[in-house]
N, C-alpha and C positions, 0 to 999 in steps of 0.2 A: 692270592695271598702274597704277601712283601714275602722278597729275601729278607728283608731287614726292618727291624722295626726300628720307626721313623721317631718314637721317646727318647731310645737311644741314642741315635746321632744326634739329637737335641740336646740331649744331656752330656756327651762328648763337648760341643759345640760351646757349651757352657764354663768347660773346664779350663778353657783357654782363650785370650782375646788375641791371640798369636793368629794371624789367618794362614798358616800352613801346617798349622800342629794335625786339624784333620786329614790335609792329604797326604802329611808324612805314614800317619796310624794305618791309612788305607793302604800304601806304596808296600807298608811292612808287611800287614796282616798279607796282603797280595805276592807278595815273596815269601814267604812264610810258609802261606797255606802251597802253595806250588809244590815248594820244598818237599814238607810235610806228606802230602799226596803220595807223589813221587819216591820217597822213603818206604810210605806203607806198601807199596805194589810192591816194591821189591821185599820188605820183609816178608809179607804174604807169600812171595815165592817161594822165599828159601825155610817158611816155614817159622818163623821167629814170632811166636805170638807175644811174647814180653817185649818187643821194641815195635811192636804191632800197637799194644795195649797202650804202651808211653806217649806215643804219636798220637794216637786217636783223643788221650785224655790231653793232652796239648793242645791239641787244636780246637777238641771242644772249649775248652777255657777261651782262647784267643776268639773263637767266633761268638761267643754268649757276651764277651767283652766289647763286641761293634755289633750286639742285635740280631748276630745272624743265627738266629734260634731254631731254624729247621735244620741247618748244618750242624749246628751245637746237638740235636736230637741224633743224628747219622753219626758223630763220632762218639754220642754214647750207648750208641746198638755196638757199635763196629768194638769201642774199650772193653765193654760187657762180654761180646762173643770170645777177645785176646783173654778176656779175664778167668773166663769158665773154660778155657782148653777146650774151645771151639774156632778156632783165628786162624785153622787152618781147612776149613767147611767153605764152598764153593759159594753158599750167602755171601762170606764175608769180600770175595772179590764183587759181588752186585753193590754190594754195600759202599766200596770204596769208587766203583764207577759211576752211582748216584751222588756220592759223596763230591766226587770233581766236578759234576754236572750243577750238584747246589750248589758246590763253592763258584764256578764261572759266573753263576744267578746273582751271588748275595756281591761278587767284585763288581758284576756291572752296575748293580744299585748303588754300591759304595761309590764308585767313579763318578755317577751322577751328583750322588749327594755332595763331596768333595770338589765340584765343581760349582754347586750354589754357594 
């Protein structure tokens, strides 16, 4: 199964006849999501399920927005667990190390794509 569904970048690809507009979206989303990740871990530590919850629903938006719809699924388990006053349940660190692990999947696809 794609990280990414290949409609999507088609239809990105559609929005602009600029040929960098794609690899700026990816360069972003690729900073972004790092960020984001990186955020979560630490809220997770110190226990912050409401800046837990805000990240996750962030990044599901950004990733459902370039296709990356198995990622866009992991940060809406991970929003849903900050949301019910479970975000600080040992799941939710699995959740966010699959979480980095799709995101690494859905940027190498992106980089590909971004390169044709």
């Amino acid at each position: 199964m794609n990280a990414i569904d290949p409609h999507t970048i088609q239809y990105l690809r559609g929005l602009s006849a600029d040929p960098s507009f794609l690899p700026v979206l990816i360069d972003a989303f690729t900073r972004d999501t790092k960020a984001e990740i990186s955020q979560m871990k630490e809220a997770y530590q110190c226990h912050d399920t409401q800046t837990l919850r805000h990240l996750a629903h962030k990044s599901k938006s950004s990733s459902r927005s370039l296709g990356a719809e198995t990622l866009a699924t992991i940060c809406l388990e991970i929003e849903n667990m900050a949301r019910d006053g479970k975000g600080d349940l040992p799941i939710v660190a699995e959740k966010i190390r699959l979480m980095e692990a799709e995101a690494q999947r859905a940027v190498n696809e992106l980089k590909a794509y971004g390169l044709q």
